[in-house]
N, C-alpha and C positions, 0 to 999 in steps of 0.2 A: 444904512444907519441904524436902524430897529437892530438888526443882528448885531453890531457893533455891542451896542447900548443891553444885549440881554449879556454879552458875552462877561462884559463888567460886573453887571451883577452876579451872574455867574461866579464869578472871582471874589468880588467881595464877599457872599454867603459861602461858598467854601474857605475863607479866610476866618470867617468869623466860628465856625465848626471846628477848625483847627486848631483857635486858639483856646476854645474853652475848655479842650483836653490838657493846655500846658497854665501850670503853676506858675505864681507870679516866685521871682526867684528871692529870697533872702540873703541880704548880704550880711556877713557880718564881721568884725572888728576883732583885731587883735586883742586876745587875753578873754573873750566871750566863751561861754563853754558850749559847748554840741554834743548831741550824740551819732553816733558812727554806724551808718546801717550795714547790718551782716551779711547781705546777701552776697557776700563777695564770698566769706569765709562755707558757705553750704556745704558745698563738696567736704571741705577737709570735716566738719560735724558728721555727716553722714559716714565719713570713714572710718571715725573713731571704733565701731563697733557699738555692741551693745543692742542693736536691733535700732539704733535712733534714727528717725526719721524728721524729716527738715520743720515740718508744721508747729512741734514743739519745740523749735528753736527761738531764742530771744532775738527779737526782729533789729533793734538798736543796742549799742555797747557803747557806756561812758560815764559820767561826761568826761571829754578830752578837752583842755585848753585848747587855743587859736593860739600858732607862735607867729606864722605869715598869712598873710591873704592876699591875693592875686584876685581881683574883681575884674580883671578887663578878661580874666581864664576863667573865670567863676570857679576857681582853686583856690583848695584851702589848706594849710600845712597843719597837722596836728601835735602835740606834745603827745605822742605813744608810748607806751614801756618797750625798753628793746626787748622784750622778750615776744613780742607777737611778730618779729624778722617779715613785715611789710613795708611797703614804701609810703611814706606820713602826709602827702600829700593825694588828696583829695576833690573830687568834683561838688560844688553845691546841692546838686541832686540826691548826693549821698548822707546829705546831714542835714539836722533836726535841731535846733533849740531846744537847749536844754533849759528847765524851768524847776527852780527850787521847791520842793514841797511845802503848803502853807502846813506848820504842824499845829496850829492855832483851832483849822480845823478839824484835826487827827490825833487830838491828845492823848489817845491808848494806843498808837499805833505801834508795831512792833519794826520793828527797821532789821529788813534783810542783811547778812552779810555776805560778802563778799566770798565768792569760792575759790578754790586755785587755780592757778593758772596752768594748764596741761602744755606741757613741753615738748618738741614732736615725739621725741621714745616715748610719750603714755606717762611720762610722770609728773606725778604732781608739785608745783611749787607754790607758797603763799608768799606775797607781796609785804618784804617787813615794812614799819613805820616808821620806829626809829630803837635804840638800846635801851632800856629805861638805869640799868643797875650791874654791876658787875661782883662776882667772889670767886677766892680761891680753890682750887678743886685741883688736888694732886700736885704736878711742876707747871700746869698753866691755869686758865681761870672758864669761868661758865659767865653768859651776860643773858641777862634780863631781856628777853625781845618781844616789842610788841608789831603785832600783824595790823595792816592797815583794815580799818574796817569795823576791830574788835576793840575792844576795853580791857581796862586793867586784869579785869579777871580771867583773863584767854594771855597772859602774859605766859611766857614758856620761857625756860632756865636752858639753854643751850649752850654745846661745851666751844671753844674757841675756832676749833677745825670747821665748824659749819658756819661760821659770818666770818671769819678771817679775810672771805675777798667782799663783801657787803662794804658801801658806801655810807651807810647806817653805823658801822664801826668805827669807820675813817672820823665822822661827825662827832659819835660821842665820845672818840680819846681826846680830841680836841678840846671838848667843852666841858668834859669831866675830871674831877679832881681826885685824882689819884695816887 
């Protein structure tokens, strides 16, 4: 019986060791924002070149929306840009609460912008916003584009052949008066 009665406890103190290693898990709700831990993407960073090595890597990318959540999978589907060609659904593990910055207490802070997005050939693309403005330039037109991230003053004059397939264009023939 004594043996019985150690074997239990036994079981419960390694039960109790086990669990202090796991995180209690976060659920979270459709349309909440997160961010997306990188450690998936390492390899392909490290391959880019340039001598880079993983340490200096940004450990979280986002925030991404919640469009589904699967809690009984602790799954979670992201709103991703197709240009990162991964599959958008996601383990709880791999994601973090995103949390607004109070700028109340940062009122000289500088606000990073957003880099390009590297494309697998190495090239660089930035994420438009939307067209702000359009004029005529030869037999076609140049439009106003602004880059998400940036302000009026990083607004770039681009001739028609480079947003012609942009959804950013589709939007403001629709709502611009022309």
């Amino acid at each position: 019986m004594e043996a019985q009665d150690n074997l239990f406890l036994v079981k419960v103190n390694q039960a109790a060791l086990a669990n202090r290693s796991c995180s209690e898990e976060v659920s979270y709700a459709v349309g909440d924002k997160v961010l997306l831990s990188t450690f998936h993407c390492r390899w392909d960073y490290m391959q880019r070149g340039d001598n880079r090595v993983a340490k200096f890597m940004v450990r979280y990318d986002g925030p991404y929306n919640v469009l589904h959540a699967y809690p009984e999978f602790s799954a979670y589907t992201l709103d991703l840009p197709a240009s990162t060609n991964i599959f958008p659904t996601f383990h709880a593990s791999l994601l973090k609460p995103w949390r607004e910055n109070d700028a109340s207490l940062f009122p000289s802070r500088q606000h990073n912008q957003p880099g390009p997005i590297i494309t697998d050939d190495g090239a660089e693309e930035w994420e438009v916003e939307s067209i702000v403005n359009h004029r005529p330039r030869g037999r076609g037109f140049q439009y106003l584009v602004r880059f998400r991230g940036y302000g009026p003053e990083h607004d770039v004059w681009l001739p028609g052949r480079e947003v012609k397939d942009l959804a950013a264009l589709d939007s403001y023939l629709l709502h611009s008066p022309h």
